[in-house]
DSSP file (Angstrom, degrees, kcal/mol; ACC not computed):
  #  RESIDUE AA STRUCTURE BP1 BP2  ACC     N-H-->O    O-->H-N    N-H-->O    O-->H-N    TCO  KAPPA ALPHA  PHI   PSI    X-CA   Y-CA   Z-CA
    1    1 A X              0   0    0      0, 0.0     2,-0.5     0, 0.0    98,-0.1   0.000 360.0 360.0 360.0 150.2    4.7   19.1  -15.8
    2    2 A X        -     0   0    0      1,-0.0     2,-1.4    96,-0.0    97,-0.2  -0.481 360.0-138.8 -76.2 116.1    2.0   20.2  -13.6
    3    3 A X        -     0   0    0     -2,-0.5     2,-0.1    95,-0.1    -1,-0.0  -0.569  20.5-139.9 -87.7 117.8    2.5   22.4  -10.8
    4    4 A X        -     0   0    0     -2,-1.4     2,-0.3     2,-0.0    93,-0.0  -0.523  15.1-145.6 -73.0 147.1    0.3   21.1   -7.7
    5    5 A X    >   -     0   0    0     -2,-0.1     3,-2.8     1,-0.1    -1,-0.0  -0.827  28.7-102.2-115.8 155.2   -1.3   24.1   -5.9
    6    6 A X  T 3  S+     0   0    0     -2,-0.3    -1,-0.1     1,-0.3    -2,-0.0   0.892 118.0  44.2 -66.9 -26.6   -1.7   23.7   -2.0
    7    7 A X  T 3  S+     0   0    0      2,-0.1    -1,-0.3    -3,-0.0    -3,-0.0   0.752  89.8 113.0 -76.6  -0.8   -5.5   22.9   -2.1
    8    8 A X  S <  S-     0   0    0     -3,-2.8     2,-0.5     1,-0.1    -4,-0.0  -0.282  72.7-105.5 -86.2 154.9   -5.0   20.7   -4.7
    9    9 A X        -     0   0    0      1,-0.1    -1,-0.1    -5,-0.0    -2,-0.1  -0.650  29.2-120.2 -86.1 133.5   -5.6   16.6   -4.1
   10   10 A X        -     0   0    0     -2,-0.5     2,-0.5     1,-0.1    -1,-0.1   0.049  25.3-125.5 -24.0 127.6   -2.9   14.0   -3.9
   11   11 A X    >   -     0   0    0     85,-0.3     3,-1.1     3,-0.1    85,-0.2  -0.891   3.2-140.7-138.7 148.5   -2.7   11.5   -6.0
   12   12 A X  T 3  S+     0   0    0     -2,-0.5     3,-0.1     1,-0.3    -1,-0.1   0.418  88.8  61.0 -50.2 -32.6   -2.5    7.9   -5.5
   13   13 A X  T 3  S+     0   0    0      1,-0.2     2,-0.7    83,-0.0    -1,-0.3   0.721  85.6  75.5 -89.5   7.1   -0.2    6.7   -7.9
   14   14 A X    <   +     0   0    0     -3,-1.1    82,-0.9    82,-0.1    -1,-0.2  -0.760  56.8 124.4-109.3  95.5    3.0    8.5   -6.9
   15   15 A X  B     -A   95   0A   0     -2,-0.7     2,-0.4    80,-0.3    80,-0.2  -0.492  38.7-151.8 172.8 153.6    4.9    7.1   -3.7
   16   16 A X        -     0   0    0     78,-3.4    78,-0.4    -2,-0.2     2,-0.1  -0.959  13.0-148.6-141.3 171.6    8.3    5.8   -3.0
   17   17 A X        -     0   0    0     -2,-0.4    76,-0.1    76,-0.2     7,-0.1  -0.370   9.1-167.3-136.2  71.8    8.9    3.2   -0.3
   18   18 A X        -     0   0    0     -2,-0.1    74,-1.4     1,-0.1     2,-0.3  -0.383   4.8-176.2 -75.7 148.3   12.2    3.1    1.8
   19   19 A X    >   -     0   0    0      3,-0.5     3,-2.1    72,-0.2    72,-0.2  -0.966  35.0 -99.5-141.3 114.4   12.8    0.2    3.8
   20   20 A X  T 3  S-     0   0    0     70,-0.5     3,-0.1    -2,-0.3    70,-0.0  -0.205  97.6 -17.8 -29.6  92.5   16.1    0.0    6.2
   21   21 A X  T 3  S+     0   0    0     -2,-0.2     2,-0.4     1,-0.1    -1,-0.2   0.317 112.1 110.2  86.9  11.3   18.8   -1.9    4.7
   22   22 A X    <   -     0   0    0     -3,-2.1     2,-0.9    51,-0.0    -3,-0.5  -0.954  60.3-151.0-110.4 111.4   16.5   -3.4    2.3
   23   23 A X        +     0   0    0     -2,-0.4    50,-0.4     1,-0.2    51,-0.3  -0.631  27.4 172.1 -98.2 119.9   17.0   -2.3   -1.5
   24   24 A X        -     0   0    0     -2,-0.9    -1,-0.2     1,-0.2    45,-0.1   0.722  24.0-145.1-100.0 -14.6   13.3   -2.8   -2.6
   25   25 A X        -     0   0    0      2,-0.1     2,-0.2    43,-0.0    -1,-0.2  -0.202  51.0 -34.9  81.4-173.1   13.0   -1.4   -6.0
   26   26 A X        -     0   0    0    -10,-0.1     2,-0.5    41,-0.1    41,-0.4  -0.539  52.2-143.0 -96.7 163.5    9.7    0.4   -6.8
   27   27 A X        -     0   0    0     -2,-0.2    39,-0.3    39,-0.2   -12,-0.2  -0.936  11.0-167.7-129.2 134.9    6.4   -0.6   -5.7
   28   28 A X  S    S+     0   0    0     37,-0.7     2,-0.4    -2,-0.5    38,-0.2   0.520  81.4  32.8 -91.0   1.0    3.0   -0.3   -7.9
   29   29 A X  E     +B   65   0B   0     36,-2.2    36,-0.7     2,-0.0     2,-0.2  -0.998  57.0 173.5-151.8 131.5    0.8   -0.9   -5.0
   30   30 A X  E     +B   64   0B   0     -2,-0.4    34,-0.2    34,-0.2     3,-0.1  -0.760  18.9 162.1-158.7 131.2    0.7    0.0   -0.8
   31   31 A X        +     0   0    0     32,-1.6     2,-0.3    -2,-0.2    -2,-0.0   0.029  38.8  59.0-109.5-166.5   -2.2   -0.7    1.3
   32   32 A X        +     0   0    0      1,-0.2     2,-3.1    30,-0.1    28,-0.1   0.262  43.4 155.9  69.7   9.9   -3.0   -1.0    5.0
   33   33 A X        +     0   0    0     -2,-0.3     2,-0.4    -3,-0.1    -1,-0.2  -0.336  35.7 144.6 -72.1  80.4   -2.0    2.3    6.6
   34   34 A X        -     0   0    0     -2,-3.1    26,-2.9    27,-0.2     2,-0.2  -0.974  33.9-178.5-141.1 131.9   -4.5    2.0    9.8
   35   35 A X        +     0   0    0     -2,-0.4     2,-0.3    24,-0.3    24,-0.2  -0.345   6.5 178.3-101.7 137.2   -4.9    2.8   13.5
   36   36 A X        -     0   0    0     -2,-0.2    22,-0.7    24,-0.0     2,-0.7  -0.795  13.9-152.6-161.6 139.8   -7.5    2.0   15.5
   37   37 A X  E     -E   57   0C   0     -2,-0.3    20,-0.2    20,-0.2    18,-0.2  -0.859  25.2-107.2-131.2 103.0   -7.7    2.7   18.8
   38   38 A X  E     -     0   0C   0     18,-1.4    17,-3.5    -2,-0.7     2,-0.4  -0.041  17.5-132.3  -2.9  95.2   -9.7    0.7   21.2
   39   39 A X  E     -E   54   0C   0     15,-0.3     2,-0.4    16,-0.1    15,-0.2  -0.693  17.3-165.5 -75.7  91.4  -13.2    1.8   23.0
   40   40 A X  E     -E   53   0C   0     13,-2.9    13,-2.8    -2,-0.4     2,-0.5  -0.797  13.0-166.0 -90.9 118.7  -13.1    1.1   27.2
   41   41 A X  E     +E   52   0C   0     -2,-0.4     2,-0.3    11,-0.2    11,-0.2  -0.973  21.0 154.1-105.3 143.0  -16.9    1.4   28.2
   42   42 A X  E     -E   51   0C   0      9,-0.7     9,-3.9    -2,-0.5     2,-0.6  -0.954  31.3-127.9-155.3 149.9  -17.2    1.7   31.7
   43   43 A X  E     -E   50   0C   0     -2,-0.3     2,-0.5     7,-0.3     7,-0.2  -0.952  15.2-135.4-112.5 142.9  -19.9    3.2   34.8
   44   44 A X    >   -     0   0    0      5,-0.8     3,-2.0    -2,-0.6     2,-0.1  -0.862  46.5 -72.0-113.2 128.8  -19.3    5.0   37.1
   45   45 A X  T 3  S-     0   0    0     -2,-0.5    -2,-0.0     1,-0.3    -1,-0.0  -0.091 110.3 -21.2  42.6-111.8  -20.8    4.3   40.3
   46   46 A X  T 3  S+     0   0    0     -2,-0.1    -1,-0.3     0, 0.0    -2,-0.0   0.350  97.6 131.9-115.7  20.7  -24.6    5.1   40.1
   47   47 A X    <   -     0   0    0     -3,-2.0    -2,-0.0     1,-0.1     0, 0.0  -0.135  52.6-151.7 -53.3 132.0  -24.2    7.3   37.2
   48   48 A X  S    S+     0   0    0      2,-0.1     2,-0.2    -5,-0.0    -1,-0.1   0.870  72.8  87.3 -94.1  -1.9  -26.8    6.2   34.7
   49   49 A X  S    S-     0   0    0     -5,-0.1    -5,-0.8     1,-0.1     2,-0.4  -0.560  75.7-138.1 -87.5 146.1  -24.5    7.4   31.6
   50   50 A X  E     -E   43   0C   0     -2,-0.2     2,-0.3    -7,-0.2    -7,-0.3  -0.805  24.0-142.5-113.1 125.6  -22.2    5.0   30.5
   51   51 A X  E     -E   42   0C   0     -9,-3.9    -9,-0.7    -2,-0.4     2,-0.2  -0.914   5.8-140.8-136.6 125.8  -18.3    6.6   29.6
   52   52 A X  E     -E   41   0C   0     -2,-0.3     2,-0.4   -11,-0.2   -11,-0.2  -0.523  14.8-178.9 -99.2 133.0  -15.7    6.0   27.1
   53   53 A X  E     -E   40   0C   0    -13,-2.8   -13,-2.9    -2,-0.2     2,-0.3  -0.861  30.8-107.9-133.4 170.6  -12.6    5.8   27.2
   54   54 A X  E     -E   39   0C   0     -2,-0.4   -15,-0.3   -15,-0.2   -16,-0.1  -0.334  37.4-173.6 -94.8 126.2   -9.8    5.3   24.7
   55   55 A X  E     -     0   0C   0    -17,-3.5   -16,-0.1    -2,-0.3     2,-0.1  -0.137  45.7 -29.7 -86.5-163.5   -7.8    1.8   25.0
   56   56 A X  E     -     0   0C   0    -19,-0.1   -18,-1.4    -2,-0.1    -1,-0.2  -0.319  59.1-131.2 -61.9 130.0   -4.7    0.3   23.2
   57   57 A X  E     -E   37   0C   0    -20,-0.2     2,-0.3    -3,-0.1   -20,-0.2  -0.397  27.5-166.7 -59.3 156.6   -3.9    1.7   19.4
   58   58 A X        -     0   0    0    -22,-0.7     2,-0.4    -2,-0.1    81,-0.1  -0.877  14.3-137.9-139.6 135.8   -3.3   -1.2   17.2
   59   59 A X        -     0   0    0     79,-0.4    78,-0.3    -2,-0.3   -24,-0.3  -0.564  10.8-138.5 -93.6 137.5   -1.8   -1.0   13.8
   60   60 A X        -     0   0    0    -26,-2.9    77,-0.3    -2,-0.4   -26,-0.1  -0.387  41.6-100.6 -80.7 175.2   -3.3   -3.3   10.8
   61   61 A X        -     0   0    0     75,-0.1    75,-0.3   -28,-0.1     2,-0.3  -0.360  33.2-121.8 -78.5 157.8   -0.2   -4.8    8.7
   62   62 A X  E     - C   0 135B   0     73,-3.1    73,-3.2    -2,-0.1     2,-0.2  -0.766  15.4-152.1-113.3 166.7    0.8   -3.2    5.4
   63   63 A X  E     - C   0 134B   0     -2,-0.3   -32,-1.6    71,-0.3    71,-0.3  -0.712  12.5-170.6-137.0 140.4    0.9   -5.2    1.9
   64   64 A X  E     -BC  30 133B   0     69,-0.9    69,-1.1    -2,-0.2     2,-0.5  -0.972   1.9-173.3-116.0 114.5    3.4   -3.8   -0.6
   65   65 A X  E     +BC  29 132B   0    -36,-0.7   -36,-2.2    -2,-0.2   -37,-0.7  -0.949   8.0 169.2-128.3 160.0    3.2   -5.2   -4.0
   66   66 A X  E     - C   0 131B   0     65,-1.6    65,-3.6    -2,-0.5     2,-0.2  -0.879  48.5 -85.7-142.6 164.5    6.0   -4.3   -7.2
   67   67 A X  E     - C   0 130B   0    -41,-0.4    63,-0.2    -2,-0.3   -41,-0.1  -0.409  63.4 -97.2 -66.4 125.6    6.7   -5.5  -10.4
   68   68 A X        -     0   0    0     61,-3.3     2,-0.3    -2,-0.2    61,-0.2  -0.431  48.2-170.1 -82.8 144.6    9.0   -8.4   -9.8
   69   69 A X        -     0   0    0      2,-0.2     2,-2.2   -45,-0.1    -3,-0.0  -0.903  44.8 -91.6-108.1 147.9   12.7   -7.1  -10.2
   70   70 A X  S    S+     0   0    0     -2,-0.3     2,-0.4     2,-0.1    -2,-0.1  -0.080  90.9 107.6  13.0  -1.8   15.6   -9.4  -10.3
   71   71 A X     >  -     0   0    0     -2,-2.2     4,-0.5   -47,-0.1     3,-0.3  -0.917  47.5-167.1-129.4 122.9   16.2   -9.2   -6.2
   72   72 A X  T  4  +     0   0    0     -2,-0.4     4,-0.4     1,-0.2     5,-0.1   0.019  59.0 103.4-108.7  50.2   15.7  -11.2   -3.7
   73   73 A X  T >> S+     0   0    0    -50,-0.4     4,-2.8     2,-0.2     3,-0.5   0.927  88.1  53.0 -81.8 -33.4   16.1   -8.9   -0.4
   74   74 A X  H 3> S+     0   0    0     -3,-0.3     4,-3.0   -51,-0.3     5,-0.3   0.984 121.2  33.5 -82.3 -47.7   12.2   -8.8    0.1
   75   75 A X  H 3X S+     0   0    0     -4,-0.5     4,-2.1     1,-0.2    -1,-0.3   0.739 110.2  57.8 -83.2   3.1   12.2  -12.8   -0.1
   76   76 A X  H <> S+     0   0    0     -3,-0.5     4,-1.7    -4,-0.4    -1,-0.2   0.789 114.4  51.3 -94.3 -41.8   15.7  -13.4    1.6
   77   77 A X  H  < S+     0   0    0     -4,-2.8    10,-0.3     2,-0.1    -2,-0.2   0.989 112.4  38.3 -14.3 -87.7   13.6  -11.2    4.7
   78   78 A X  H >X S+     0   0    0     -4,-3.0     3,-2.5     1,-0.2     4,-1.0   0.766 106.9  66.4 -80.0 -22.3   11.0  -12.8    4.9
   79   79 A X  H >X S+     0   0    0     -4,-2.1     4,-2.9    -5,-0.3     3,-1.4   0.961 102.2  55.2 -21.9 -68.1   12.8  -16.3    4.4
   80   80 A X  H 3<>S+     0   0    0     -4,-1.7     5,-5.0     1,-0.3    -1,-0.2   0.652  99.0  59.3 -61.1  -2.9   14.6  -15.7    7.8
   81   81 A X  H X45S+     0   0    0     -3,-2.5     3,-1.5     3,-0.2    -1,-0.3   0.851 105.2  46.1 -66.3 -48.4   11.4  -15.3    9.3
   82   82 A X  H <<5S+     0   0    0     -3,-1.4    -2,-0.2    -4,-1.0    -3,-0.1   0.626 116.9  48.2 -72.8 -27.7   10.4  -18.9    8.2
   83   83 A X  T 3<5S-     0   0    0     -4,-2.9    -1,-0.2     2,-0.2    -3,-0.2   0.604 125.1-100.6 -87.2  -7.7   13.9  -20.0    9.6
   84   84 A X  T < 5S+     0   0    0     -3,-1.5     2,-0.7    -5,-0.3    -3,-0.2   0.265  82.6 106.9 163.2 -82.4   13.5  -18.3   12.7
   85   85 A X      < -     0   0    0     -5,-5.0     2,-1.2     2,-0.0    -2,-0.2  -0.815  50.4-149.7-125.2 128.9   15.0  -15.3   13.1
   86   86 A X        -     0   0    0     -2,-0.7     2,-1.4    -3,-0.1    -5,-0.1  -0.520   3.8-162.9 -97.8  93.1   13.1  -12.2   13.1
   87   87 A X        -     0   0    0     -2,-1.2     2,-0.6   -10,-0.3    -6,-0.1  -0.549  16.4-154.3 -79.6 104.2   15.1   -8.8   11.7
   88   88 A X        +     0   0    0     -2,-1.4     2,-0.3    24,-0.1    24,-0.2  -0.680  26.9 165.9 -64.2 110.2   12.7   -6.0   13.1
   89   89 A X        -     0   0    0     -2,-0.6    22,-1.3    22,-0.4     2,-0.3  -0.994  25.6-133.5-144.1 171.3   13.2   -2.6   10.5
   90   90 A X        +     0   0    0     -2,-0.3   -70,-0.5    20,-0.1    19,-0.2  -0.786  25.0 162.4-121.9 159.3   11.6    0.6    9.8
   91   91 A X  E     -F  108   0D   0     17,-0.6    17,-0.6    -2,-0.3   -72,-0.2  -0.394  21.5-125.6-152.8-164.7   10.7    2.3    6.8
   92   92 A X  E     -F  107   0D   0    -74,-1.4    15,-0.2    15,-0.3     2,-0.1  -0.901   3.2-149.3-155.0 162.1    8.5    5.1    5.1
   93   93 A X        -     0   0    0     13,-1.2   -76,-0.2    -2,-0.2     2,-0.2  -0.336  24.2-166.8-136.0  83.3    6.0    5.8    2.3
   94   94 A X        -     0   0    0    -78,-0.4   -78,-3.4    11,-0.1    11,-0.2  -0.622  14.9-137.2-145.9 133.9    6.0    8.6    1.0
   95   95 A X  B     -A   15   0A   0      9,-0.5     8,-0.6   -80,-0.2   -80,-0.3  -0.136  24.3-153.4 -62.9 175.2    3.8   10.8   -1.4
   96   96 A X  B     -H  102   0E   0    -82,-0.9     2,-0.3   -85,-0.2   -85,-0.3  -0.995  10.9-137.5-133.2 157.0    4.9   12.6   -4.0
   97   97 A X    >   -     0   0    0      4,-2.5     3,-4.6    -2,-0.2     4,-0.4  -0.608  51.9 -88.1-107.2 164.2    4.2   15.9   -6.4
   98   98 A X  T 3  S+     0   0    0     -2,-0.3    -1,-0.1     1,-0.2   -95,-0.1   0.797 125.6  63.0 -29.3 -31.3    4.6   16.0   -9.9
   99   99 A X  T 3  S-     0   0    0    -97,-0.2    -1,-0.2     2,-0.1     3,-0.1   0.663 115.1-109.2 -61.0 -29.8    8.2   17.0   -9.4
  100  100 A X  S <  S+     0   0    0     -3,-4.6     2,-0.4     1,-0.4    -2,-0.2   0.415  76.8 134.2  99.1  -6.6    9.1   13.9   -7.7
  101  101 A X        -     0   0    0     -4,-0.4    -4,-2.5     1,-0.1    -1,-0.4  -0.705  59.9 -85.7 -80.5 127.0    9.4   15.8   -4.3
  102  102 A X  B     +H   96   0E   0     -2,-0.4    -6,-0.2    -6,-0.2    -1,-0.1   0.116  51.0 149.8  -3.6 107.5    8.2   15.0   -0.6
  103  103 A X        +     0   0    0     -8,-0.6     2,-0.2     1,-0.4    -1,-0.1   0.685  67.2  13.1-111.6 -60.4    4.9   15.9    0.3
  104  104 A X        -     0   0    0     -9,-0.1    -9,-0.5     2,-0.0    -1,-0.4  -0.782  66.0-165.5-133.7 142.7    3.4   13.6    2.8
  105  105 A X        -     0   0    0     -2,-0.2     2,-0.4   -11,-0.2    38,-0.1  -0.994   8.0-169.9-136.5 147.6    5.7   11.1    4.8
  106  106 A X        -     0   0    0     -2,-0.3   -13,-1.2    36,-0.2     2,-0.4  -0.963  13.0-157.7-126.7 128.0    4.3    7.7    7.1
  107  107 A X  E     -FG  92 141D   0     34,-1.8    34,-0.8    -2,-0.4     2,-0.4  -0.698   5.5-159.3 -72.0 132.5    7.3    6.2    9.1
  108  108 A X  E     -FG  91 140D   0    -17,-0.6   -17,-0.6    -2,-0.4    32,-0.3  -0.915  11.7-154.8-101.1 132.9    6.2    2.6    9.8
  109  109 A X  E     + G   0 139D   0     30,-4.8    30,-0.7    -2,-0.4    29,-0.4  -0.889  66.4   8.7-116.5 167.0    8.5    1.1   13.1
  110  110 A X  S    S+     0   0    0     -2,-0.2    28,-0.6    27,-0.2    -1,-0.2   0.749  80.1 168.5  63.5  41.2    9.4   -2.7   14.0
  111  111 A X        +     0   0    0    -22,-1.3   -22,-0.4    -3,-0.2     2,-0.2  -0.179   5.1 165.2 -98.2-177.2    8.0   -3.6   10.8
  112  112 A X        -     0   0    0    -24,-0.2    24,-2.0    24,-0.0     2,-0.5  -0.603  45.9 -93.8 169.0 142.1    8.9   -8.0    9.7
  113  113 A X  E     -D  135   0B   0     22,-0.2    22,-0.2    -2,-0.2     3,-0.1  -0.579  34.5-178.3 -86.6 145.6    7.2   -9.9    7.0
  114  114 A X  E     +     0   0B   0     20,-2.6     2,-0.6    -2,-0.5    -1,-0.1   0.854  68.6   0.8 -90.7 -60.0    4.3  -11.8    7.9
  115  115 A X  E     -     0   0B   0     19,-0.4    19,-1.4     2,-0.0     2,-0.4  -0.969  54.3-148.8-138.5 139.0    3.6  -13.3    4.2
  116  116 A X  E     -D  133   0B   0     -2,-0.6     2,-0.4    17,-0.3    17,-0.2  -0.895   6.6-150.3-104.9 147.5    4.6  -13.2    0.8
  117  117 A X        -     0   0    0     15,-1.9    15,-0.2    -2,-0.4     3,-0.1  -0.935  20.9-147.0-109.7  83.1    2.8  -13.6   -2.4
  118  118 A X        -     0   0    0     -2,-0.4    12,-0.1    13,-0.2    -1,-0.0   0.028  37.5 -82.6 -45.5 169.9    4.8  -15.2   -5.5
  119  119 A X        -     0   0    0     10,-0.1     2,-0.5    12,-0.1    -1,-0.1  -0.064  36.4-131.7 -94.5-141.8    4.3  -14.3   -8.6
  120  120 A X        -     0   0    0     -3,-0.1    10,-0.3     2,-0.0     2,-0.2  -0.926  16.4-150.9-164.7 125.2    1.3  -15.8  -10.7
  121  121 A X        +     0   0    0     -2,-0.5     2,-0.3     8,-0.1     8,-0.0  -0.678  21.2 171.1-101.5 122.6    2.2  -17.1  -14.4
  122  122 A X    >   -     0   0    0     -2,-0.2     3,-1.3     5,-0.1     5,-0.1  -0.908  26.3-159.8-142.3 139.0   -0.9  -16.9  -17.3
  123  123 A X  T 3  S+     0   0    0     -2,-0.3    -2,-0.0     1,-0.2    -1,-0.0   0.500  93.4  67.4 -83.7   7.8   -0.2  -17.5  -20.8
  124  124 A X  T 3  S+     0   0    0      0, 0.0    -1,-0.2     0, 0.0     2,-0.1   0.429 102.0  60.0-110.1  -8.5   -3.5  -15.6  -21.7
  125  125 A X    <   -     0   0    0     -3,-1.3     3,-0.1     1,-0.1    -3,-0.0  -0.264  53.2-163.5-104.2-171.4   -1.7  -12.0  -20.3
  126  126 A X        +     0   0    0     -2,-0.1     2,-0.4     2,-0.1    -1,-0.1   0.138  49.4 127.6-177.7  32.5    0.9  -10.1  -21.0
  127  127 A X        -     0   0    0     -5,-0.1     3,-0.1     1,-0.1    -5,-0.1  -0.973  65.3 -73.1-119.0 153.6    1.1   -8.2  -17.9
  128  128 A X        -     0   0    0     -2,-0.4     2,-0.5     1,-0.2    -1,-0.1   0.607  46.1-115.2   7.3 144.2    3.7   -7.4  -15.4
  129  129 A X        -     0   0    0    -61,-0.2   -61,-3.3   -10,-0.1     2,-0.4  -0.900  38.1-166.7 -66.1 108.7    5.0  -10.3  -12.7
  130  130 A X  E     -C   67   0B   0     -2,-0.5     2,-0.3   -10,-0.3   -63,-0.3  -0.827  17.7-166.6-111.2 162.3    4.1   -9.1   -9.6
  131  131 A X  E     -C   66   0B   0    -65,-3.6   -65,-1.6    -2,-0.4     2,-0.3  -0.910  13.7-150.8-128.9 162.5    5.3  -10.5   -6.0
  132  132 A X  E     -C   65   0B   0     -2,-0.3   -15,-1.9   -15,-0.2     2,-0.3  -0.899   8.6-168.6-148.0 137.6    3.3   -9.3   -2.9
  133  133 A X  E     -CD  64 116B   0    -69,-1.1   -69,-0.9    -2,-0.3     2,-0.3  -0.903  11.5-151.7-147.1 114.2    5.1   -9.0    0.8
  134  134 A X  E     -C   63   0B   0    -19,-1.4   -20,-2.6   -71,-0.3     2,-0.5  -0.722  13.7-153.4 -82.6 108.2    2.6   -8.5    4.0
  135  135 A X  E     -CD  62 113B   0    -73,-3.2   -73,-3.1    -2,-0.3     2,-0.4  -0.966   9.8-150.0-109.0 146.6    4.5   -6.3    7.1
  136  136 A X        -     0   0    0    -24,-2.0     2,-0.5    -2,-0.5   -75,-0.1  -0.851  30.5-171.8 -70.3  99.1    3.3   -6.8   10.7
  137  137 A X        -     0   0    0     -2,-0.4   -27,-0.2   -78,-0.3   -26,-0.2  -0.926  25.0-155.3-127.0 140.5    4.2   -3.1   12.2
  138  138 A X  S    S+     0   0    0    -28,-0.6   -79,-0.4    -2,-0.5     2,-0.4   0.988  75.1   7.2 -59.8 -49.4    4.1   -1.8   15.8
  139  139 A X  E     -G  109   0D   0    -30,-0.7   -30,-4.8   -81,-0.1     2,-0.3  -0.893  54.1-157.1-145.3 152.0    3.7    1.5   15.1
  140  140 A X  E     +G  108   0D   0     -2,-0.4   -32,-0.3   -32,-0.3     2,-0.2  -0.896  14.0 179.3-113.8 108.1    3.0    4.4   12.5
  141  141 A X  E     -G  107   0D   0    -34,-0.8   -34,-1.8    -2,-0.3     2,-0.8  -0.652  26.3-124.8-142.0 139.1    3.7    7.8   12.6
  142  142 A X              0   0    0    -36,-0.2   -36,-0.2    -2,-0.2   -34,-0.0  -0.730 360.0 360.0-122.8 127.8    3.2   10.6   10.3
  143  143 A X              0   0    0     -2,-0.8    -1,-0.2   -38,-0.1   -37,-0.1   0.505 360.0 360.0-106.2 360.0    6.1   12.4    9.5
């Protein structure tokens, strides 16, 4: 195994993904960690410069997709969404180094799925079933 050295770059394919009371199994794919924080332009008085100033943050949704397991917490979720009733929980994403240890962590808060993605059947493949789950999160933090 490789020993990562501190300058050295991250890489993409090694993650885990905890989710609050939700056992999610592993996930081959996570997208959609982004921020963006609103641009108030405003003048002042007879000032001929125009000055900006920072608005409301807003956080884009994440997409998680895995290898479909045997479990139905991710659709049994978002089901109760479709019925209704919305269970708000918080998670993480977290890099990892060759070792399987912590590097980098993003807490996601107030997270509920928005959409799901079945999986998609071709008799011409003979790769993996994947299912696809879309969160709606207030906030992201990196931890």
């Amino acid at each position: 195994m490789a020993n990562r050295r501190e300058k050295d770059h991250l890489v993409a394919n090694r993650f885990r993904v905890e989710i609050e009371g939700v056992n999610v199994g592993s996930f081959i794919q996570f997208s959609g960690a982004e921020a963006t924080t609103a641009v108030i332009i405003y003048q002042d008085g007879n000032d001929l410069l125009t000055r900006k100033r920072p608005g409301r943050t807003t956080f884009s949704n994440i997409v998680l997709k895995r290898g479909y397991i045997n479990s139905d917490a991710l659709w049994n979720w978002y089901k109760a969404v479709m019925d209704g009733v919305v269970e708000r929980k918080s998670g993480s994403i977290i890099s990892l180094d060759d070792r399987g240890d912590e590097i980098i962590r993003y807490n996601f808060f107030d997270a509920w799925p928005c959409r799901w993605k079945g999986m998609e059947f071709d008799t011409s493949s003979n790769s993996a079933l994947v299912e696809e789950i879309e969160l709606v999160v207030e906030k992201i933090e990196r931890g």
